[in-house]
PATORPA-115389 format. One line per field, with one value per residue (C-alpha): residue number from 1; x, y, z. Coordinates in pm, 1 decimal, padded with zeros to 6 digits, always signed. Layout:
N
resi (NUM, ...);
x (X, ...);
y (Y, ...);
z (Z, ...);
***
This chain:
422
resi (1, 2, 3, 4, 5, 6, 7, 8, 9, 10, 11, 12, 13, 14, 15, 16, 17, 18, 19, 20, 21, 22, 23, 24, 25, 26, 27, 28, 29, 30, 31, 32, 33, 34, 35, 36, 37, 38, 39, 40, 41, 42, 43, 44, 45, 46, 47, 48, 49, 50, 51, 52, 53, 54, 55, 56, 57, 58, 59, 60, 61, 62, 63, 64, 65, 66, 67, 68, 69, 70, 71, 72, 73, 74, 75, 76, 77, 78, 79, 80, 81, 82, 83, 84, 85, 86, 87, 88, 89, 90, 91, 92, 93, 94, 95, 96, 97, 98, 99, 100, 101, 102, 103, 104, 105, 106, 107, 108, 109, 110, 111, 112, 113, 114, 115, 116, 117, 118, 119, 120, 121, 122, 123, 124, 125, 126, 127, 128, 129, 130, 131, 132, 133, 134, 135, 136, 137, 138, 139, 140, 141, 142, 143, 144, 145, 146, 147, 148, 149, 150, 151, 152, 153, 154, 155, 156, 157, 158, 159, 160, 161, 162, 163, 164, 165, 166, 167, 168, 169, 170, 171, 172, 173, 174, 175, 176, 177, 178, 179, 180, 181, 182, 183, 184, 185, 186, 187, 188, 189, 190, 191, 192, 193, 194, 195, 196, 197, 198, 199, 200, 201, 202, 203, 204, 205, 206, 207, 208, 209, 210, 211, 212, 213, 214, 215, 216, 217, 218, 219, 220, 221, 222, 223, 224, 225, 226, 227, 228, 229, 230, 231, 232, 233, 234, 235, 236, 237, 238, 239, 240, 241, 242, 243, 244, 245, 246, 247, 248, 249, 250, 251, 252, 253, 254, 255, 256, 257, 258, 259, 260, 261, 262, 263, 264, 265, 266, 267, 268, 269, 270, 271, 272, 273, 274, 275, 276, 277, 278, 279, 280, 281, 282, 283, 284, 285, 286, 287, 288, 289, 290, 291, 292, 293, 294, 295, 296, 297, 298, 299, 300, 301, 302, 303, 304, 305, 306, 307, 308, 309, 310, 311, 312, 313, 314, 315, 316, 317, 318, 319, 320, 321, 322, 323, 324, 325, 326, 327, 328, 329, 330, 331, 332, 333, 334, 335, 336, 337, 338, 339, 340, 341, 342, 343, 344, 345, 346, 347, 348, 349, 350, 351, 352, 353, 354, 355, 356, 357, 358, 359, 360, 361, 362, 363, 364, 365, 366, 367, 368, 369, 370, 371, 372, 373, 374, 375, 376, 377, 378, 379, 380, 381, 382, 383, 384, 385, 386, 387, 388, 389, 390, 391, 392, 393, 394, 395, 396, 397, 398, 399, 400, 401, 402, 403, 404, 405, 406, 407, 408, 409, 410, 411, 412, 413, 414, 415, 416, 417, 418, 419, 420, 421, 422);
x (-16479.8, -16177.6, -15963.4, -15691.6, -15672.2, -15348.5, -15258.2, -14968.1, -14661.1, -14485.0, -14100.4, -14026.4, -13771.2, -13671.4, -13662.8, -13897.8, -13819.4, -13930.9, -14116.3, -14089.6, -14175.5, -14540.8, -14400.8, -14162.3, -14409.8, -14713.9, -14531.2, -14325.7, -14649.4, -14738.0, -14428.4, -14519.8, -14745.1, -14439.3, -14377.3, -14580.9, -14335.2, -14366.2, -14201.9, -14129.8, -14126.7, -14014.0, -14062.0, -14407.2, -14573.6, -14887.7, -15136.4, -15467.8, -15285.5, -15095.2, -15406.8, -15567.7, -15308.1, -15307.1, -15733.3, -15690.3, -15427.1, -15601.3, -15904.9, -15703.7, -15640.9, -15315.7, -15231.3, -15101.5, -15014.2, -14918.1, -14656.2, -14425.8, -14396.3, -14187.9, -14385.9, -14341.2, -14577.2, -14594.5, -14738.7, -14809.4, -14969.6, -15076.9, -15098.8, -15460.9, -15486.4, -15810.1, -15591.2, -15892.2, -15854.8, -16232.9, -16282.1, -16424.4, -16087.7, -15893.4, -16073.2, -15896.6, -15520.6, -15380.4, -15089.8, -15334.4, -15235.7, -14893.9, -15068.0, -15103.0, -14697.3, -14678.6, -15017.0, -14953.4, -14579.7, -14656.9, -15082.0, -15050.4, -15363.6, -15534.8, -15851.4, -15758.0, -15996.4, -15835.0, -15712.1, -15819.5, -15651.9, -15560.5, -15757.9, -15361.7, -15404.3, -15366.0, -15103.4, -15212.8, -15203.2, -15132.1, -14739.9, -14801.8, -14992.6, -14807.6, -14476.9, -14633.7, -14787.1, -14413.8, -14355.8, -14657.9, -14940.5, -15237.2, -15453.6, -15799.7, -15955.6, -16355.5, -16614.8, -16293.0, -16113.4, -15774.4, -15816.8, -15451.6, -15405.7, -15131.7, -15155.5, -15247.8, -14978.8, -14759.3, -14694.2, -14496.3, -14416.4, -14086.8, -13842.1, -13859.9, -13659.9, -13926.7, -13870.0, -14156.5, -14242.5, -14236.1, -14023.7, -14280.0, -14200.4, -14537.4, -14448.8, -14054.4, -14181.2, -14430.3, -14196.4, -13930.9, -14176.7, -14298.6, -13978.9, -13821.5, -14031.1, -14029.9, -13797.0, -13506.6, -13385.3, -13545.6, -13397.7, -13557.6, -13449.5, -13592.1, -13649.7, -13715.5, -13445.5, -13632.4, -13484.0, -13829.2, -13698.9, -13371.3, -13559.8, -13779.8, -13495.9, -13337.7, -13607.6, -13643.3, -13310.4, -13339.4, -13597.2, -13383.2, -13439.8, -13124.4, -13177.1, -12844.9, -12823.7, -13097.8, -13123.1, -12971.1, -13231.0, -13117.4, -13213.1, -13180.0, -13347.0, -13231.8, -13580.9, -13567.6, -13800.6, -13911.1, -13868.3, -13872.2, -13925.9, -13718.5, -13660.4, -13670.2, -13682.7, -13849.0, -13681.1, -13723.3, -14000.7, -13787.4, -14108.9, -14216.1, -13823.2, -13850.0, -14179.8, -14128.1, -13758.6, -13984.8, -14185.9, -13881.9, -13766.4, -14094.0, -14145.1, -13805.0, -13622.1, -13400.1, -13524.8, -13299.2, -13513.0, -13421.1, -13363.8, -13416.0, -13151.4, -12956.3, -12865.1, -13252.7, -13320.7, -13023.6, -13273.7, -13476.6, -13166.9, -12952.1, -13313.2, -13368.1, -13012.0, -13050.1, -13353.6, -13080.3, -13187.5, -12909.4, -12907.8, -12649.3, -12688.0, -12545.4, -12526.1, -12868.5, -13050.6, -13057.8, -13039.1, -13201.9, -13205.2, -13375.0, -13427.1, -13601.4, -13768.0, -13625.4, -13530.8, -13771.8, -13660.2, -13798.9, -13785.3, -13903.8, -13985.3, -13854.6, -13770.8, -13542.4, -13298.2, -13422.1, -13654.4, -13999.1, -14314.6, -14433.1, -14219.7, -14384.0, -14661.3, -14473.0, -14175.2, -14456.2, -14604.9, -14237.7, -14253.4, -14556.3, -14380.1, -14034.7, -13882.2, -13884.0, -14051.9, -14029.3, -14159.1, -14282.5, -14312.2, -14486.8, -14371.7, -14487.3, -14857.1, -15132.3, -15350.2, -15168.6, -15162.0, -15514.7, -15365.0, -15309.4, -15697.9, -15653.1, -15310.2, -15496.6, -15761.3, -15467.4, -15329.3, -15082.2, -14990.1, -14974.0, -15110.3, -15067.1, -15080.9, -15062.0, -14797.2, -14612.0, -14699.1, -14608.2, -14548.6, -14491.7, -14384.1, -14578.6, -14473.4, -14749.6, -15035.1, -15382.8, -15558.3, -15870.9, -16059.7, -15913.9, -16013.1, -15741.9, -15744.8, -15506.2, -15187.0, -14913.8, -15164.0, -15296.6, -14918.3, -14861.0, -15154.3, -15048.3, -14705.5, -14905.1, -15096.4, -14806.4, -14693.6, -15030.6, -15173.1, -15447.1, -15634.7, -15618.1, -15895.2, -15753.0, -16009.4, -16075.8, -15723.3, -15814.3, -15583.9, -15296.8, -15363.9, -15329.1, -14933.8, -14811.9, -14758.1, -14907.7, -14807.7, -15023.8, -14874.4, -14490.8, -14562.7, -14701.7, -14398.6, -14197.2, -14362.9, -14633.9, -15002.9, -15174.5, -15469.8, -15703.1, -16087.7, -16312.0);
y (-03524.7, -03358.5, -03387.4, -03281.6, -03119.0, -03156.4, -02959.6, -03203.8, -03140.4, -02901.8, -02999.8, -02887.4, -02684.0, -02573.8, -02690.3, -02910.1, -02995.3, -03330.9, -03386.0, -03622.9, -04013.0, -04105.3, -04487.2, -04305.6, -04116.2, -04368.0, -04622.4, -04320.1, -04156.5, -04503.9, -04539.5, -04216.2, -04509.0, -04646.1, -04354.6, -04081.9, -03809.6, -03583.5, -03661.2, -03423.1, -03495.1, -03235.7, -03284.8, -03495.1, -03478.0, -03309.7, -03618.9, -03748.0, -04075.6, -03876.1, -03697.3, -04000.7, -04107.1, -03828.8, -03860.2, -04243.5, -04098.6, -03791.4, -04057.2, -04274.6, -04000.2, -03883.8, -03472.0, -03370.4, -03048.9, -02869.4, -02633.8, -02442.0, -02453.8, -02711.3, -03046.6, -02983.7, -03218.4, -03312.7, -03585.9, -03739.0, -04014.7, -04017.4, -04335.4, -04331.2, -04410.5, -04610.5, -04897.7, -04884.0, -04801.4, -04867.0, -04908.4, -04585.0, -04485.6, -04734.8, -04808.0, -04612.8, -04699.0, -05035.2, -04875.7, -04864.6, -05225.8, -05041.3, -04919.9, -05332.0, -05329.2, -05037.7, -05049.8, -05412.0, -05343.5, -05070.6, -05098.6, -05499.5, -05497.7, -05363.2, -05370.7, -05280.7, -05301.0, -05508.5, -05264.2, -05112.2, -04877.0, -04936.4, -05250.6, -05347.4, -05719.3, -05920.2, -05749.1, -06028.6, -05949.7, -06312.9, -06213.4, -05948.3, -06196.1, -06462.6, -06256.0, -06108.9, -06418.1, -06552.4, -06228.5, -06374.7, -06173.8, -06373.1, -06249.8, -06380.0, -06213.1, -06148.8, -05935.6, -05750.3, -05673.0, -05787.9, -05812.4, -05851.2, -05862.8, -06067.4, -06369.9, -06349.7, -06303.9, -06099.7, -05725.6, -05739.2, -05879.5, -06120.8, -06155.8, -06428.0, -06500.7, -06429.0, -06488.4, -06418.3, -06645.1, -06325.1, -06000.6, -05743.6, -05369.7, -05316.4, -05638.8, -05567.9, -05231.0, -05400.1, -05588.4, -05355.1, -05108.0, -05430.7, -05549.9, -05219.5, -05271.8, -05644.4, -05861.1, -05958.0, -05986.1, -06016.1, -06098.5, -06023.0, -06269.6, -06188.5, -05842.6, -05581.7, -05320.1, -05040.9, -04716.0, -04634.6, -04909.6, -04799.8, -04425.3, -04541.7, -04756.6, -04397.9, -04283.6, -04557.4, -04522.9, -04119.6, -04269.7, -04475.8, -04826.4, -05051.8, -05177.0, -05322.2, -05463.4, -05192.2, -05193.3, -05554.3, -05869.5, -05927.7, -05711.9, -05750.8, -05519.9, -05550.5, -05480.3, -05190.2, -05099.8, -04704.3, -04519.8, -04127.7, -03866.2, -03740.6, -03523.8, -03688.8, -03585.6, -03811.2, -03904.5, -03765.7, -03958.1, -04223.2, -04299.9, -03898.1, -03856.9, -04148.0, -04013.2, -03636.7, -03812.4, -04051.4, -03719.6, -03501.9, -03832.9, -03874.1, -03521.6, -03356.6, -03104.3, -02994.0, -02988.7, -03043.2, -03270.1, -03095.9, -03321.6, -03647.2, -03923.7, -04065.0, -04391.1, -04458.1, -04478.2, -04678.1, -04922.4, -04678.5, -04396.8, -04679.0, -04761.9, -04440.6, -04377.4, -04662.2, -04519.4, -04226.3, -03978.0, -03755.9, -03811.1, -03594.9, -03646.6, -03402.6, -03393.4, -03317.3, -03332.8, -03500.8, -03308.0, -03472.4, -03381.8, -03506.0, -03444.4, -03636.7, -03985.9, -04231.7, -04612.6, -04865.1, -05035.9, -05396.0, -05456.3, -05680.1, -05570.2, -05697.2, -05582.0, -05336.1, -05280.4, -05425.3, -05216.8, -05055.9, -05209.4, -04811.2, -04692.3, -05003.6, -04785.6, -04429.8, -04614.5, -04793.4, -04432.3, -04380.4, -04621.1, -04606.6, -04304.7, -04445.4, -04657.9, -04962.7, -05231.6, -05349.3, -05611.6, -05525.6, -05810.1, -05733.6, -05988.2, -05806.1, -05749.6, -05976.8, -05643.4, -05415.5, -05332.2, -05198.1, -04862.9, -05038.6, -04981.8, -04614.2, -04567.2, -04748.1, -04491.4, -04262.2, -04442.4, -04678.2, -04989.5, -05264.9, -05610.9, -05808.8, -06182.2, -06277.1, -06092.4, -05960.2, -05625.2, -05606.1, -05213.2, -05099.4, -04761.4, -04536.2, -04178.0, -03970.4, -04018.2, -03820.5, -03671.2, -03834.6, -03881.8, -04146.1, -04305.9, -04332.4, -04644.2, -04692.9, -04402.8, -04535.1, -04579.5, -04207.1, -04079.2, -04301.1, -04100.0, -03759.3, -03848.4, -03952.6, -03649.5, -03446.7, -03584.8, -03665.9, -03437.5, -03189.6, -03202.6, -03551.0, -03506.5, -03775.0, -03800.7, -03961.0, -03795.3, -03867.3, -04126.3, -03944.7, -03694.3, -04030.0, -04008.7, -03730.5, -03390.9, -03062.9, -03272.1, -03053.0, -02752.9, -02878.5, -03011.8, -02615.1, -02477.3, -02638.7, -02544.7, -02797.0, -02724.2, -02834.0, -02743.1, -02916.0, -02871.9, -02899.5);
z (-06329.0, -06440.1, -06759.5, -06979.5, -07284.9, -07473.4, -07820.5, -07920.4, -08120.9, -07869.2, -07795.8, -07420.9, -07345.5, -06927.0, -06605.1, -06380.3, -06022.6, -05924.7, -05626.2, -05369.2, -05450.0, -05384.9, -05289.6, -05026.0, -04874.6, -04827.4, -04583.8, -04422.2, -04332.2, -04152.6, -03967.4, -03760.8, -03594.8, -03435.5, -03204.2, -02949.5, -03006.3, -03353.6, -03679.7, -03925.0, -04289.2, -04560.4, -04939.9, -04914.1, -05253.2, -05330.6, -05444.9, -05384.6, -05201.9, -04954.5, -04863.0, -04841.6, -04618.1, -04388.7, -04377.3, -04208.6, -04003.0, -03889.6, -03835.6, -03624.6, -03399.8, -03503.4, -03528.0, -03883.9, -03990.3, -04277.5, -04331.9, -04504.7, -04919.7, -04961.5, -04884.7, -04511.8, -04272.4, -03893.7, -03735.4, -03326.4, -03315.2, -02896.0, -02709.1, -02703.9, -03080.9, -03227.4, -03501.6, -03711.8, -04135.6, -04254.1, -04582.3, -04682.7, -04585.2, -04807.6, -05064.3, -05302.6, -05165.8, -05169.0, -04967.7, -04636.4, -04585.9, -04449.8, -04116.9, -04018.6, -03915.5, -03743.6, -03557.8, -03457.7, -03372.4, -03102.7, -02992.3, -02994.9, -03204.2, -03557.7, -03783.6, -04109.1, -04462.4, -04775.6, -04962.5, -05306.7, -05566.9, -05939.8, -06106.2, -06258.2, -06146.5, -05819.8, -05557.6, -05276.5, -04880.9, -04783.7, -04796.9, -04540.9, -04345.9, -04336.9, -04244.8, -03960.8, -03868.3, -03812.3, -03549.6, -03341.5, -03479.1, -03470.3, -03788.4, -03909.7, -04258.9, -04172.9, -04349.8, -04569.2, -04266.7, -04148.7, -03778.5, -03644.6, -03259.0, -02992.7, -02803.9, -02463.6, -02245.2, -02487.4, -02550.5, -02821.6, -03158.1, -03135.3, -03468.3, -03731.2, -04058.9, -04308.1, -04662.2, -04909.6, -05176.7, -05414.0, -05420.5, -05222.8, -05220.8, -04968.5, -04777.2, -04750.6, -04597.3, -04321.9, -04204.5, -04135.5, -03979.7, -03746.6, -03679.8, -03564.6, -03244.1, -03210.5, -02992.0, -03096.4, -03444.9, -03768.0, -04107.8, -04428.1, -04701.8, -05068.4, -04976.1, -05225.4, -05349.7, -05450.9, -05338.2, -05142.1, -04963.3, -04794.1, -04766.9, -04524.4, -04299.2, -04325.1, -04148.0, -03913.9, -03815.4, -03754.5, -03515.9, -03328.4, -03578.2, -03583.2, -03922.9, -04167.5, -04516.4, -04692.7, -05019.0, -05036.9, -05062.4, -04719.7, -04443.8, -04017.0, -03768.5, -03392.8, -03224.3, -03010.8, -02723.0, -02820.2, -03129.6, -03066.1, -03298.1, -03573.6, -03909.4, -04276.6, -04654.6, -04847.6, -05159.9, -05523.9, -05728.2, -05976.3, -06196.6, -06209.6, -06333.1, -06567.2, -06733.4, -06788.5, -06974.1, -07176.3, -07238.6, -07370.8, -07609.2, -07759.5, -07808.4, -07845.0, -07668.3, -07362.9, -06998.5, -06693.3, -06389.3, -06077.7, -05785.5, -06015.6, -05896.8, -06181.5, -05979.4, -05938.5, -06308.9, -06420.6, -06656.7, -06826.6, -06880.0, -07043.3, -07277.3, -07365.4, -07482.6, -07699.2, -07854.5, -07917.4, -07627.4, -07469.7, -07079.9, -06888.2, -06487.1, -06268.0, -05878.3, -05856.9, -06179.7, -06484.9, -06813.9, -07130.3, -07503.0, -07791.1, -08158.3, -08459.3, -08382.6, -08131.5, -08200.2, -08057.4, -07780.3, -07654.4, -07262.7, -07013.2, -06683.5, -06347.4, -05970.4, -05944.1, -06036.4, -06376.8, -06564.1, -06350.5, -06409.9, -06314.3, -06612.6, -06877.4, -07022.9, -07079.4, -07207.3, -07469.2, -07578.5, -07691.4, -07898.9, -08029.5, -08237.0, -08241.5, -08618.3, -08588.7, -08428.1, -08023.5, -07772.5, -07418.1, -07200.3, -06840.2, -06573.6, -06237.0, -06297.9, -06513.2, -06606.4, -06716.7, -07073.3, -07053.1, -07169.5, -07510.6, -07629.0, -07575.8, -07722.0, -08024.9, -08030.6, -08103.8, -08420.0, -08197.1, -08388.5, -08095.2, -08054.7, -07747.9, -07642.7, -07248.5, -07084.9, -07424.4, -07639.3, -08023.6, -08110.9, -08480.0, -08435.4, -08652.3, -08829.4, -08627.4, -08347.7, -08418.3, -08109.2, -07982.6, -07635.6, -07407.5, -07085.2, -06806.0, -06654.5, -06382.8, -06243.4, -06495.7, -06782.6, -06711.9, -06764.6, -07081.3, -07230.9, -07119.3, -07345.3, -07602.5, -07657.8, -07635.2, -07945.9, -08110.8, -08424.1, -08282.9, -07976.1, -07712.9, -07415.9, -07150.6, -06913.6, -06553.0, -06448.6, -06119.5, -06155.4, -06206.2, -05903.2, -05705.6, -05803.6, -06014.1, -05868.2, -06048.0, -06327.1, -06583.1, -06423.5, -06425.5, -06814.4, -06941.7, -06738.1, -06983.2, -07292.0, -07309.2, -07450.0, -07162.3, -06942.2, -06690.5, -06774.4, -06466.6);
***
């Protein structure tokens, strides 16, 4: 199993181009489902997720391929497609729940695993369910399967006004996938706002999707009868962005984020200028500098456009090392502070109680081994090491090859003391 071994107490000083998001690319690798012609995507990250992805898909029956440099994949998925995602296939990814929509929407029927992926707390299907329940799907849960299929009688999904009972980035998605195929209208009422969000109705509507209101809580799709093939870039990764700035402030220094979208990280950039980083954005990149210890900043998270639950644990490793002291309260997810036991191997000062984290901000970190225990927390570690006296092994990193990019590679690239040990 892999790991990284960090030499801390470099400041980083370049550039680093950030790839495309991981929570774009999932659910726009499903919505190739929703049409027999080919779709070509450019700037698809490099991760263990999106090859994960493209193994279900490839299993299903649909023809990938690779090419070019630059994050470049096609897909066809025929009209002789098996809607099957076993579990071997999804066990891994809670984002396979994505292919229900689409594979219901157009085949009129799916069998698709619950879903797995990071142990961060409860992230329920019943939403999905129940929305696509209201479109006419008839759905029964049996052995760990979803097995989705349409009365008798019908061919295709019909609209519905669905509102969730929570705000739910994965359901949001399903439903506008779904619904771009379905009868008549649908409206989307509590939908989420996250930019992955409008990204993908970008790419619905290269496809042929008649979708308004993205990016609002309220969103209606007029139900069209084909989709056909088209050409989309998936967006840069926010959270990627938003950690290699938490990594500059904690450590110090000047880098410039290629492609990183200012507007995406609106909640963290205003933080960390509190704590007393410099954040410049550009057309195109975001420039930050930082020197001497940060101020500790308390936060709560919340849907976007509050501050990201994804951004909660490397925003805590800053201030682990920042004066003063700070609160972190955690309203999206019930599990996910167990990065706190490992930043305490480390010399972190924190205490938590329920949802809320205490930090004291200490002078120094020392190096030690840590355990990664979910994507986020993996990241959280990698900043803390950077800053950490002497040597930090962080190891089951296969965690953070489910969502960061070459991110060992991008971090020695700008000055970092940083390799991967097989």
């Amino acid at each position: 199993m892999d790991k990284l071994r960090i030499t801390g107490g470099r400041p980083l000083h370049g550039e680093v181009t950030i790839s495309g998001a991981k929570n774009a690319a999932l659910p726009e690798l499903c919505a190739t489902l929703l049409t027999n012609e080919q779709v070509d995507l450019a700037n698809v990250p490099r991760l263990r997720d999106v090859a994960t992805m493209r193994l279900l898909l490839d299993n299903m029956g649909v023809r990938t391929e690779t090419h070019g440099e630059r994050g470049g994949m096609s897909f066809q998925a025929p009209d002789t497609l098996n809607p099957e995602a076993p579990y071997e296939l999804v066990k891994t990814m809670r984002a396979s729940v994505l292919v229900l929509g689409p594979l219901l929407a157009r085949f009129g029927r799916a069998k698709v695993s619950l879903p797995g992926g990071c142990a961060i707390g409860s992230r329920p299907v019943d939403q999905h369910i129940k929305g696509l329940q209201a479109m006419g799907a008839e759905i029964t849960v049996d052995h760990g399967y979803m097995i989705a299929s349409l009365p008798q009688g019908r061919q295709r999904l019909h609209g519905a006004r669905i509102t969730t009972d929570m705000v739910t980035v994965t359901g949001t998605e399903n439903f506008l996938m779904a619904a771009a195929l379905a009868e008549g209208e649908t409206v989307l009422e509590n939908a989420a706002q996250e930019p992955e969000i409008p990204d993908l109705a970008e790419m619905l509507i290269a496809m042929g999707a008649k979708i308004e209101g993205h990016g609002t809580s309220k969103i209606r799709i007029q139900g069209v009868d084909r989709l056909h093939g088209g050409h989309h870039q998936v967006v840069a990764d926010r959270i990627e962005a938003g950690t290699f700035l938490c990594a500059v402030a904690a450590t110090g220094g000047d880098v410039i984020l290629r492609h990183a979208r200012a507007e995406h990280l609106d909640a963290v950039i205003d933080k960390l200028r509190e704590a007393g980083a410099q954040i410049e954005p550009g057309d195109g990149f975001i420039r930050v500098r930082a020197s001497g210890r940060m101020k500790a900043q308390s936060f709560r998270t919340t849907e976007y456009p509050g501050f990201p639950t994804d951004m909660q644990a490397q925003f805590m490793a800053l201030n682990c090392i920042a004066q003063g002291a700070s609160k972190v309260t955690e309203t999206i997810f019930e599990n996910r502070f167990m990065h706190v036991n490992e930043m305490v191997r480390l010399g972190a000062h924190i205490q938590t109680d329920g949802k809320v984290a205490v930090i004291e901000g200490v002078d120094r970190l020392q190096g030690a081994t840590v355990m990664a225990t979910d994507l986020r927390a993996s990241a959280s570690l990698v900043i803390a090491g950077l800053v950490a006296e002497g040597e930090t092994i962080v190891d089951r990193i296969y965690h953070l090859d489910r969502g960061y990019d070459q991110m060992e590679a991008k971090l020695r690239g700008i000055g970092a003391d940083i390799e991967r040990i097989k």
